[in-house]
C-alpha positions, 0 to 999 in steps of 0.5 A: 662282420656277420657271415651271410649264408645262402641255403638253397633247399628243395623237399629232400633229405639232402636239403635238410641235411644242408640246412641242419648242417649250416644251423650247427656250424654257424650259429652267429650266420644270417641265413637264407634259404631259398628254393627256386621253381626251375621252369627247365625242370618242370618242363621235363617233368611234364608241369607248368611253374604256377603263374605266382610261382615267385610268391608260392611258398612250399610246404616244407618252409614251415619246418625250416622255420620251425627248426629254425625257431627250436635252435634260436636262429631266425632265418630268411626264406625266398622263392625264385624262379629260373635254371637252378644253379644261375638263379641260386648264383644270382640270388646269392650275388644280389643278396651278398652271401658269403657262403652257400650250403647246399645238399649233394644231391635232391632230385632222382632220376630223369630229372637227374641224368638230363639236367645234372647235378646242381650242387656241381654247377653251383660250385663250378661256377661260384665266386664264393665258397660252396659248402656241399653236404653229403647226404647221411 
């Protein structure tokens, strides 16, 4: 059976650690990455979610595949949209992931102190293994 990786990923350092980190160690998984446009956090950053922000793909999308391509392992990509850590736990529900890799830290200050850590709201409350990369 084919193990089913969710890789939630934002444009940081950690993320990519994460991604890289998944690529190597389970080079037979299916892996999605995902990034969810959390209206929560672009509230306190002073933006609005773009009215297509589901269909919005980010930039840094195009590495993941690049990198994804260079090691010979296909991957899925998806946005969504919603608090990060509940949209990262239903998405990997509905998708059936067997795991999640995700980096230990991506967003910095306000942001940070006022909405906590999503790496720990994730593995607080997932009911699959939550692989968590530390950053470099």
């Amino acid at each position: 059976m084919t193990r089913q990786l969710l890789v939630p990923m934002d444009d940081s350092e950690p993320a990519r650690a994460a991604f890289e980190h998944a690529l190597t160690v389970y080079p037979d998984a299916e892996i999605t990455v995902v990034h969810v446009v959390d209206d929560l956090e672009t509230g306190y950053a002073g933006e609005s979610a773009p009215a297509d922000a589901d269909e919005a793909e980010p930039e840094f999308f195009t590495e993941v595949r690049e990198l994804a391509t260079r090691r010979d392992h296909p991957v899925e990509t998806a946005v969504i949209e919603g608090t990060s850590a509940e949209a990262i736990l239903e998405f990997a529900d509905e998708e059936g992931a067997d795991q999640i890799v995700m980096g230990s830290a991506g967003r910095s200050g306000v942001s940070r102190m006022l909405l906590g850590s999503i790496a720990e709201g994730v593995a607080r409350r997932s009911t699959i293994p939550v692989t968590i990369v530390p950053r470099g």
